[in-house]
Each structure stands twice: as C-alpha cells, then as structure tokens.
N, C-alpha and C positions, 0 to 999 in steps of 0.2 A: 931421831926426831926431836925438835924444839917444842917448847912449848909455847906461850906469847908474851913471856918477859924475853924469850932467845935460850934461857939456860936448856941443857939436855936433858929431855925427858929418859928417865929408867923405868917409867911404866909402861912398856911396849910387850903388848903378846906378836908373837912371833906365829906365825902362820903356815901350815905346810898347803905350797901351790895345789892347787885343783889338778889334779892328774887328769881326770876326764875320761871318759869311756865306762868302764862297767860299775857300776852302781853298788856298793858294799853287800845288800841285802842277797846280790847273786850268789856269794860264797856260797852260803848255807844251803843253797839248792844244788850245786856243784858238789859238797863236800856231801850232803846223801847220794845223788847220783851214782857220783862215781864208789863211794863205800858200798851201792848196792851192787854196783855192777862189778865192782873186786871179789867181795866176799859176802854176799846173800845178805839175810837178816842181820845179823853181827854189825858189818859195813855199814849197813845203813842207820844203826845207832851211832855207832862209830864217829861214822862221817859226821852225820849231824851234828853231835859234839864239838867236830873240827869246826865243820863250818860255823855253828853258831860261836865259836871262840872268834874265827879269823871274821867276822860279821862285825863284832863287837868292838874289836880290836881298830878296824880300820873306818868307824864311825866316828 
C-alpha cells in the first residue's frame, strides 16, 4: 500500500480472510458435547477446556 506522498506504507495489518460458516463460539459447545458423549462427567470438563481454548484461539 501507498500512502499519499506514493512512498510504501510498512504499516499494514494483515488480515486472515473471513472463512465463513461456523461461528467460533460453536467450538465450545462441540468440544462439551462430544467429551460428554466419549467419556461421561470427565469429557465434559474436558471438552469444555478444549473448546473454550479452540473458542479463544480462533476469535
């Protein structure tokens, strides 16, 4: 990118494209689900931890 005298701007964030489709916040409800439905109470700690990591992560 230029800026408005022409020289090249080095202040540019860079952007990860919009992927689209499922919403981050679903993790967290996939990662208890499915830890409940693997391994009972455990999993569902578990999981949750997952998910709220992979939630976090891809906000």
């Amino acid at each position: 990118m230029t800026d408005e005298g022409g020289r090249e701007s080095t202040n540019v964030k860079l952007r990860r494209p919009k992927q689209g489709g499922i919403p981050p916040v679903t993790m967290l409800f996939v990662g208890v689900g499915v830890g409940f439905a693997v391994a009972g109470w455990w999993g569902l700690i578990f999981g949750g931890a997952i998910g709220f990591f992979l939630w976090r992560s891809r906000a």
